[in-house]
C-alpha positions as CSV (number, residue, x, y, z in Angstrom):
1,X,94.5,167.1,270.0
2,X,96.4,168.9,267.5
3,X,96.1,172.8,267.0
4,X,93.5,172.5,264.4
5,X,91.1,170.7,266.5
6,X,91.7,173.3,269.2
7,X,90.8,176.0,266.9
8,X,86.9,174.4,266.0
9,X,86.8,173.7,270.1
10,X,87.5,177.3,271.2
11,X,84.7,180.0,272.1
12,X,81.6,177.8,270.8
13,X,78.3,180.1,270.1
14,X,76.3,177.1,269.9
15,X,76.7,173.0,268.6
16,X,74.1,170.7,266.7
17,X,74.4,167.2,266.0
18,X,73.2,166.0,262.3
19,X,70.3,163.7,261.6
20,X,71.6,161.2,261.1
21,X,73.5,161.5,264.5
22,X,77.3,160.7,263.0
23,X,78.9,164.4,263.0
24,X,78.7,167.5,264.8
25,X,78.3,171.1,264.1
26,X,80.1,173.7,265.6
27,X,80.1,177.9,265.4
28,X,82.3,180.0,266.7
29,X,84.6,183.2,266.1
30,X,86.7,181.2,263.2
31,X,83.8,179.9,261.2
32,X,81.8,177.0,261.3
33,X,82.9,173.4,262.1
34,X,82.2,169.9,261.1
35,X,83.5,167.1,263.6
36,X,84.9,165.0,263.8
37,X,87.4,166.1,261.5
38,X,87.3,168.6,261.9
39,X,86.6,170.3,258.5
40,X,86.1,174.4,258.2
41,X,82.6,174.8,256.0
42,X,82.7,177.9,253.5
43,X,79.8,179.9,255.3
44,X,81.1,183.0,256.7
45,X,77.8,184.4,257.6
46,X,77.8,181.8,260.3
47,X,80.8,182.7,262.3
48,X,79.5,182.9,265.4
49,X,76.2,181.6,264.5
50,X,73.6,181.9,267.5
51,X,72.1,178.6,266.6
52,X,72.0,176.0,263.8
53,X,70.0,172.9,262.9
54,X,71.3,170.5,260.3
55,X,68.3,169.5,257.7
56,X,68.7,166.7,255.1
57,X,69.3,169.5,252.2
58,X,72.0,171.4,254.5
59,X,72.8,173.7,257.2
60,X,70.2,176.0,258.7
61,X,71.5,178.8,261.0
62,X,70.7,182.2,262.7
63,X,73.6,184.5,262.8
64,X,75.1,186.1,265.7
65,X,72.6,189.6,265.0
66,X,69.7,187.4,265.3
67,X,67.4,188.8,262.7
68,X,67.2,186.4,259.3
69,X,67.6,182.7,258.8
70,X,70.0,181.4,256.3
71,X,70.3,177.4,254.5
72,X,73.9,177.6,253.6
73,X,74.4,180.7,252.0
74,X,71.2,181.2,251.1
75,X,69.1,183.8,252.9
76,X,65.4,182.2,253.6
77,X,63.9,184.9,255.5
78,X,65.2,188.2,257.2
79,X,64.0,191.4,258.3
80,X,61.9,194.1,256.3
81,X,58.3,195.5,255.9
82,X,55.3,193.2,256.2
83,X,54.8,191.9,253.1
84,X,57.8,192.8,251.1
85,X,61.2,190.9,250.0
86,X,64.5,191.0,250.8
87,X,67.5,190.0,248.9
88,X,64.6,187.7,247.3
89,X,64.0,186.1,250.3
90,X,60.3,186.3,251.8
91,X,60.1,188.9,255.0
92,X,59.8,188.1,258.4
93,X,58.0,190.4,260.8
94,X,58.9,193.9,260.4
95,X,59.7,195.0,263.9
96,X,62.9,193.9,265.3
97,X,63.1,190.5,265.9
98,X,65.2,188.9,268.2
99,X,65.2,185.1,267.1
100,X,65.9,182.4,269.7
101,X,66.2,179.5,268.0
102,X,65.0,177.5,265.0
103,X,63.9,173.8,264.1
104,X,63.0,171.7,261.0
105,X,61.5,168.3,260.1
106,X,61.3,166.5,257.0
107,X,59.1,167.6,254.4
108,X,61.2,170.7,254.8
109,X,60.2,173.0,256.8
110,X,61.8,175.2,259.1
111,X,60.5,176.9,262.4
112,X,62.0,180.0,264.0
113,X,61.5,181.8,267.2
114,X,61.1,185.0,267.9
115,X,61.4,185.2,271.8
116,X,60.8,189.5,271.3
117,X,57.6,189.3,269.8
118,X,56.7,186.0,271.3
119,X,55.9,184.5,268.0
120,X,57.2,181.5,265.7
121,X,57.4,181.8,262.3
122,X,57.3,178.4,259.3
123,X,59.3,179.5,256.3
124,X,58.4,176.8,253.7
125,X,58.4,176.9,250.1
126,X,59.2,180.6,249.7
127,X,56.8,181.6,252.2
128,X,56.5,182.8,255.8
129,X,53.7,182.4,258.0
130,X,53.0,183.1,262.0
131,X,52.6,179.6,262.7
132,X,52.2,180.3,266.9
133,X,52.4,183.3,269.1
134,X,51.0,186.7,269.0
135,X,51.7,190.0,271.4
136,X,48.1,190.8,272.3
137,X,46.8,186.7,272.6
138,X,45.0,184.9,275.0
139,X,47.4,183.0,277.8
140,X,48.3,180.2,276.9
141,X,46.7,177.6,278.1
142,X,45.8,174.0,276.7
143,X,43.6,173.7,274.4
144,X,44.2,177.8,273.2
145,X,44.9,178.0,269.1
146,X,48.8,178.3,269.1
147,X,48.1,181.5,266.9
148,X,46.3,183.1,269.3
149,X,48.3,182.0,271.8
150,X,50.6,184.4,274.0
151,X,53.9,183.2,275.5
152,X,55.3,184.6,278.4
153,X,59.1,183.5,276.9
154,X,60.1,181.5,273.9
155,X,63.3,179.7,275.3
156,X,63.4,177.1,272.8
157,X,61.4,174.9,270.0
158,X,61.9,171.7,268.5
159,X,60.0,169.1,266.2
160,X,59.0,165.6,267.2
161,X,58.9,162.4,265.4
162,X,55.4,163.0,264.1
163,X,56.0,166.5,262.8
164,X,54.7,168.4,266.1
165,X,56.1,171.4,267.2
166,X,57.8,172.2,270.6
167,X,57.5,175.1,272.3
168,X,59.6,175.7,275.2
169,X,58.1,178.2,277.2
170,X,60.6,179.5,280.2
171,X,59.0,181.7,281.7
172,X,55.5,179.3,281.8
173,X,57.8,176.4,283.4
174,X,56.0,174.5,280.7
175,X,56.9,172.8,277.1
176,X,53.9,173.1,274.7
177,X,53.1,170.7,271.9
178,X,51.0,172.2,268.8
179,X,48.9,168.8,268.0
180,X,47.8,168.4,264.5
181,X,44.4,170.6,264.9
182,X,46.5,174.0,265.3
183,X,45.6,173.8,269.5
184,X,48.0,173.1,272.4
185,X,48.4,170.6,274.6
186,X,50.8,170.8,277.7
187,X,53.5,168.4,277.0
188,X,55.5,168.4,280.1
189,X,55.3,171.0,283.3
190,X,52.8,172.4,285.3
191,X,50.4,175.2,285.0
192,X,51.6,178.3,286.7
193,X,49.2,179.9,289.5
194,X,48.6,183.6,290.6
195,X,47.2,184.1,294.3
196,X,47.7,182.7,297.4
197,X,50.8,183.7,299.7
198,X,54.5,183.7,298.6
199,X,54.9,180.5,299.0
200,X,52.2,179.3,296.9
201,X,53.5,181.4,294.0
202,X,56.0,180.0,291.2
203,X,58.1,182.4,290.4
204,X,60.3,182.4,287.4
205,X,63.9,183.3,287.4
206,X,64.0,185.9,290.2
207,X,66.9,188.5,288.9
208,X,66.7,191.5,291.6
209,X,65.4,192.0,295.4
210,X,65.5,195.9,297.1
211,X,63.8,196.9,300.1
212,X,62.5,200.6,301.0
213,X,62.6,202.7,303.5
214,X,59.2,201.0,305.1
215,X,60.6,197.1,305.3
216,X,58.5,196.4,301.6
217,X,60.7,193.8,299.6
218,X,60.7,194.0,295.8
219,X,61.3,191.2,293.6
220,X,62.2,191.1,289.7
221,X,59.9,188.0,288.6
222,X,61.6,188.2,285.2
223,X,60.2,185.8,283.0
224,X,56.6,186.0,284.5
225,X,57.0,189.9,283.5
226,X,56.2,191.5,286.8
227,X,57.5,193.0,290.1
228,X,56.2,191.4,293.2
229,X,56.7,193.1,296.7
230,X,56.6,191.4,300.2
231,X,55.3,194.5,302.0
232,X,56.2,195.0,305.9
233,X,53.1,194.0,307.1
234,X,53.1,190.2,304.9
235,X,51.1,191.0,302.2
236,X,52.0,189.2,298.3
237,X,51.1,191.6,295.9
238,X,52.0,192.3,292.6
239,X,53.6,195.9,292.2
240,X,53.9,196.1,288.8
241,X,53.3,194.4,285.4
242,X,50.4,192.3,284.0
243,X,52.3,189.4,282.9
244,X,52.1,190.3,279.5
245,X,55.1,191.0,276.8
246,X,54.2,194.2,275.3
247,X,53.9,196.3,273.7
248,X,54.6,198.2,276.7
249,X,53.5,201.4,276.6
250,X,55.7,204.7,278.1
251,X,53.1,205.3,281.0
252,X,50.0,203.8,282.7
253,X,49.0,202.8,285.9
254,X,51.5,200.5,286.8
255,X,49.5,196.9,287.9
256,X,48.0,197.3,284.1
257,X,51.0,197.8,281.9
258,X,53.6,195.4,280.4
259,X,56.8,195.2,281.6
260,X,60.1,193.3,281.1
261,X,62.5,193.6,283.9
262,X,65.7,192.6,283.0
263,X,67.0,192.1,287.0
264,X,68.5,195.2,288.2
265,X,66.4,197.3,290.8
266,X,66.6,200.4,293.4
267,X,64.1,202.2,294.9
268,X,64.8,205.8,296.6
269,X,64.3,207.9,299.8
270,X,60.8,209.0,298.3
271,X,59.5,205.5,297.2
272,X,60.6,205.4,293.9
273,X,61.3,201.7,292.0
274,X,63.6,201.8,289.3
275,X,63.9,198.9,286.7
276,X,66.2,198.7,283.8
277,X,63.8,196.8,281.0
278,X,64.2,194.5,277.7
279,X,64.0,197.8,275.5
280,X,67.0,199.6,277.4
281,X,65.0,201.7,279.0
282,X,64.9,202.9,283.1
283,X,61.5,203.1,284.1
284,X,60.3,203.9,287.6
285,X,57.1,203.8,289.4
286,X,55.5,204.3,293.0
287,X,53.6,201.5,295.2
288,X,50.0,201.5,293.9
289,X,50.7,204.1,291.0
290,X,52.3,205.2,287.9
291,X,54.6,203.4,285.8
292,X,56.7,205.8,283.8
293,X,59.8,205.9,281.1
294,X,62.3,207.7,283.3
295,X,65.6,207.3,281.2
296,X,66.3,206.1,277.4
297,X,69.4,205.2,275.4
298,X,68.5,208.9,273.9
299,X,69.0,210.6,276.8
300,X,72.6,209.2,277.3
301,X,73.6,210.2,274.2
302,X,72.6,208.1,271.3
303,X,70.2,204.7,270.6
304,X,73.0,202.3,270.3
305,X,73.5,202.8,273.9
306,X,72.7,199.2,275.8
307,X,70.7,200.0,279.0
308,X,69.7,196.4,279.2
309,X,72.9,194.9,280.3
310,X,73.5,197.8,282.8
311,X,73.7,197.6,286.6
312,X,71.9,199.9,288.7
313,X,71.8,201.9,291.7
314,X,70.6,204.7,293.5
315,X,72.6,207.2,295.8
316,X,70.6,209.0,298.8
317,X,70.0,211.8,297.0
318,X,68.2,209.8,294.5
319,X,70.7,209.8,291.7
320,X,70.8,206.9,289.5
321,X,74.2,205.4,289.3
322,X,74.6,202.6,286.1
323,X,77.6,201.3,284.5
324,X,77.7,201.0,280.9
325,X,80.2,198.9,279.5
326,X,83.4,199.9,281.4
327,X,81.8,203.5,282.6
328,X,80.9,204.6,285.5
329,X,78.2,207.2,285.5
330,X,75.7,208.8,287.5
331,X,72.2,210.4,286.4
332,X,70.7,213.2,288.2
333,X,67.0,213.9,289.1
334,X,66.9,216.3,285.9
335,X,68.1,213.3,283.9
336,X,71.3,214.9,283.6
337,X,74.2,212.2,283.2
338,X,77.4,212.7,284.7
339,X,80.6,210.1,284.1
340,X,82.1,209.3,287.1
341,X,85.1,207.3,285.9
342,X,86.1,204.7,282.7
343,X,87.8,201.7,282.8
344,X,90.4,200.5,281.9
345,X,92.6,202.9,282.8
346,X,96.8,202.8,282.9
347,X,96.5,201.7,286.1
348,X,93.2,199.6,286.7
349,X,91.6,196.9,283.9
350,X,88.8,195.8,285.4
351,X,86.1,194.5,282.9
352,X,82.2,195.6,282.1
353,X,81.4,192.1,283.6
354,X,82.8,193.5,286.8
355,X,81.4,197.0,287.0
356,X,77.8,195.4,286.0
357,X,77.3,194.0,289.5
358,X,77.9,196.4,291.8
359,X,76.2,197.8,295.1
360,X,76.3,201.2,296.4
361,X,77.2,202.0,300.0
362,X,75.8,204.5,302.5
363,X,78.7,206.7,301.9
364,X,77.5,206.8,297.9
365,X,80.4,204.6,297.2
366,X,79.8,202.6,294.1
367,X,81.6,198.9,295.1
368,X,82.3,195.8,293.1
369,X,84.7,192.8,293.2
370,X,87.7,192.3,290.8
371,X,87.8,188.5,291.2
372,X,90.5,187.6,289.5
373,X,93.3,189.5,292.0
374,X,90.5,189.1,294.3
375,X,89.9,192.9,295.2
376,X,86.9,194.6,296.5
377,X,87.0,198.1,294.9
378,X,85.2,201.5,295.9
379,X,85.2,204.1,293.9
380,X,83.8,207.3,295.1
381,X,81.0,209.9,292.8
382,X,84.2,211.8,292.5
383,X,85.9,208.9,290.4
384,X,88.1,208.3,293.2
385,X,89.5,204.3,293.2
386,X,90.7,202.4,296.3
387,X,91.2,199.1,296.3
388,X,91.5,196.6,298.9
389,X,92.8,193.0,297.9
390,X,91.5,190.0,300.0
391,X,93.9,187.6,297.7
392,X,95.0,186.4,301.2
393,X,91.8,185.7,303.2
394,X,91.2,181.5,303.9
395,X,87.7,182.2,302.1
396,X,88.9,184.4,299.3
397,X,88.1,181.4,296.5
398,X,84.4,180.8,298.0
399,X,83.9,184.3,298.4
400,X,85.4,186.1,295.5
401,X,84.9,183.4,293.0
402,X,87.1,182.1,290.2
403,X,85.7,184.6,287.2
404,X,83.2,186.4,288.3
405,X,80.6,187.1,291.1
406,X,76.9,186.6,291.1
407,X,75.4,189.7,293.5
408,X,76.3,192.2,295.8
409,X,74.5,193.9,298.4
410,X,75.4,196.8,301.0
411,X,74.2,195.8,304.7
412,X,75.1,199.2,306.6
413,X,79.0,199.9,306.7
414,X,79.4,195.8,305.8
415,X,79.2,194.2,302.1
416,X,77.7,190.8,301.4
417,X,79.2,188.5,298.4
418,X,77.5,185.8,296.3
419,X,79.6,183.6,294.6
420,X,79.0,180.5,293.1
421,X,77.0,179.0,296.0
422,X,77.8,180.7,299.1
423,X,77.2,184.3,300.3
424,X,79.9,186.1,302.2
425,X,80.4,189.3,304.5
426,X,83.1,191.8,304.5
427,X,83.6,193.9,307.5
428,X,84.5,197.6,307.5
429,X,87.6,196.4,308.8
430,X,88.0,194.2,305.4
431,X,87.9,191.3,307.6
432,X,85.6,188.8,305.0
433,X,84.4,185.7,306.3
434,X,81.8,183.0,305.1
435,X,78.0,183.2,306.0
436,X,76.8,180.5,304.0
437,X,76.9,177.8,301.6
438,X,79.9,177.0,299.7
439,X,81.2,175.7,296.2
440,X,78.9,175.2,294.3
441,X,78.2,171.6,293.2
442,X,74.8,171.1,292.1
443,X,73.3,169.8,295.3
444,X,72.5,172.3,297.4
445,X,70.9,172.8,301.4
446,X,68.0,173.2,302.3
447,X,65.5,175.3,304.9
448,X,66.5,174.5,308.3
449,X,70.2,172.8,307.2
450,X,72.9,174.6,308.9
451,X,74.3,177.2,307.0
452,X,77.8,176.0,306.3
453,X,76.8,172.3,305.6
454,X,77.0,173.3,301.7
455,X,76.2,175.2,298.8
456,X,73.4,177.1,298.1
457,X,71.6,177.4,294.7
458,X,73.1,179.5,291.9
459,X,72.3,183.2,293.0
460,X,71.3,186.0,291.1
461,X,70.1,188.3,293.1
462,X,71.2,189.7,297.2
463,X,69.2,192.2,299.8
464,X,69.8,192.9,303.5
465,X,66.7,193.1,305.0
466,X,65.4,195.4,308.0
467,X,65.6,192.5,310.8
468,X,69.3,192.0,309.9
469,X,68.7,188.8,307.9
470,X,70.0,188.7,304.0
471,X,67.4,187.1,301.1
472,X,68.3,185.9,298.5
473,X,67.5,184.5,294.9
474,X,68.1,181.6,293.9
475,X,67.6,180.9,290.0
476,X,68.0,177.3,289.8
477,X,65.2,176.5,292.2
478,X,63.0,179.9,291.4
479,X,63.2,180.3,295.1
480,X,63.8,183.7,297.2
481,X,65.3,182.2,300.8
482,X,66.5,183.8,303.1
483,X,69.4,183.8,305.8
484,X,68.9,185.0,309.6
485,X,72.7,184.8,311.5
486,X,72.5,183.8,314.9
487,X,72.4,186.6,316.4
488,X,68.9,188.0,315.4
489,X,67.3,184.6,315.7
């Protein structure tokens, strides 16, 4: 493979194959890419495109800022007020839009998702139109109008053979067909069910998992856009969110309003759940009250601040802790925000991947791993670093993973690991050994295996619970399992 080659392989944003099925299409930092080949197109707007589709009268694409829809170089739709042009091209909504992906068939025309408004648009002959999806629509169901319809997360769409659209609905578990009479049919998964017991409950993509001070678990049920809780006693209830999109509003009672959790949680001494949500906000509420806006981009300092890929903690005063990008800072009850530290430094390099999962301990230290010199680093509220290196430990591969780490929890004076698909301990005396699972290989074990007879699923999320047993999410089976050591069973 000759440098060239190496050049249209590197950092891919996304690939399509052509209709006719002969050549591939490639984005990425350098441009856009035809294989085999390969040849460079002349489209600069879709360096690092965030999808394309290849039609019969060209390329269409989204670029990386996910807010028009381009055919070549010309723009097809993009982003203004309702009804009103830009560059020429017809408007699509006017709020933000956040488009997922787009699709085509062959009278020509072209589908695009907008997984923030939970809408799709059809752009055909100069024209847009809401084709499916609407904020304040009925459930979707079988049968519902797809324009009434409301989505809990567009992942993905697609056309068939016979011109019908696909809808790929995540957080539903389900794809959706719009048949020819405008209504939908359920075109492959199951229909999703609320009551029962835990176990009787899909959940979809579980992201975060926090107990409080009274044994109540917690759990980010992402795409179906609430927060569950496990309480002491073994109640399933839902703590927050009524499975719906938005608009959310900045308060309401807390089992009425809309919410979209993004994974990071932490509750406080007095019963307070913080979430970080898709609008990069922290909001916070209380079991069986309020949900309120307790933190905005605007109170850090500016809106282009990014609260949604932040982690999140709390110290036992109550003060939020969140790393954004590679700063540390912490946020006092009077919203006051305080840097702790930046990285990199001269001495330390460690990446916003690394700070974005971390844990804080019961001394207030804030603790992540540095996998690849496979550290474990504290760093006090004072902006004090130590750094302990476990390059040497037999489980240090397993444990510390090869890139990056999946979740982190504090268990007392001890830390627990996920990587890849085993969860690991670390001792006060830095003495880190295996718990569970292993490398992760796509089959994993299950209830009742022995803990060490392979991987676990991919993890996302880590707690150590009151009985001294660890759960954990698991986003490839939508599970939350949990592990009891021998010694408490």
């Amino acid at each position: 493979m000759n440098d060239r080659s190496l050049s249209a392989l590197t950092g891919a944003t996304t690939i399509a194959v052509s209709r006719n099925g002969f050549n591939i299409f490639l984005a990425n930092r350098a441009g856009l890419w035809q294989l085999p080949g390969p040849r460079q197109l002349d489209l600069p707007q879709a360096v690092s495109a965030h999808r394309i589709f290849h039609t019969n009268n060209g390329i269409a694409f989204i670029p990386p800022n996910r807010d028009r829809v381009y055919l070549d170089s010309t723009l097809l739709a993009g982003p203004s007020e309702p009804g009103k042009r830009i560059d020429g091209a017809p408007s699509l909504d006017g709020k933000t839009q956040i488009l997922s992906d787009i699709a085509g068939d062959n009278a020509g025309k072209f589908y695009v998702a907008d997984s923030n408004l939970g809408a799709i648009y059809r752009l055909y002959e100069g024209k847009v139109e809401r084709f499916a999806g609407v904020e304040e629509g009925t459930q979707a169901e079988a049968g519902v109008p797809a324009r009434e319809a409301r989505f809990r997360f567009i992942e993905s769409i697609a056309v068939d053979s016979l011109g019908r659209l696909l809808i790929v609905d995540s957080g539903a578990l389900t794809v959706w067909r719009v048949e020819e009479d405008g209504r939908l049919s359920r075109a492959a998964g199951k229909a999703r069910v609320e009551g029962g017991g835990p176990l009787d409950t899909a959940l979809a993509h579980p992201t975060g998992l926090v107990y409080d001070q009274a044994g109540n678990l917690y759990i980010v049920d992402q795409l179906s856009f609430r927060i569950r809780v496990l309480t002491a006693e073994g109640n399933w209830e839902i703590a927050a969110g009524n499975g719906s999109t938005g608009p959310p509003a900045d308060a309401g009672p807390a089992l009425d309003s809309a919410v979209m959790p993004m994974g990071p949680i932490a509750v406080d001494r007095e019963g307070w759940i913080y979430f970080i949500d898709a609008y990069s906000r922290v909001r916070r509420f209380q079991r069986n009250g309020n949900l309120e806006t307790w933190l905005t981009p605007t109170d850090l300092g500016g809106p282009a601040i990014n609260l949604s890929s932040s982690g999140l903690g709390v110290t036992r005063d109550g003060e939020l802790i969140l790393s954004l990008g590679g700063e540390l800072l912490r946020v006092t009850r009077q919203r006051e925000a305080k840097p702790i530290t930046r990285f990199p430094t001269n001495e330390y390099f460690f990446r916003p991947s690394d700070l974005r999962r971390f844990t804080v301990s019961e001394d207030d230290s804030i603790v992540f791993v540095y996998p690849p010199n496979r550290s474990v680093v504290k760093v006090s509220l004072e902006g004090e670093i130590k750094l302990t290196s476990l390059a040497e430990a037999p489980d240090a591969r397993v444990c510390l993973g090869i890139d990056t780490v999946n979740a982190l929890a504090a268990k007392g004076n001890e830390l627990l690991i996920a990587a890849g698909g085993s969860i690991c301990r670390l001792s006060p005396d830095s003495v880190l050994s295996r718990l569970a699972g292993g490398i992760y290989t796509g089959t994993v074990i299950g209830d009742g295996d022995p803990p060490l007879s392979g991987p676990l699923g991919f993890i996302t999320a880590l707690a150590a619970a009151p009985d001294g047993s660890t759960v954990f999410a698991e986003n490839d089976s939508n599970r939350v399992r949990r592990y009891v050591p021998a010694s408490a069973k």
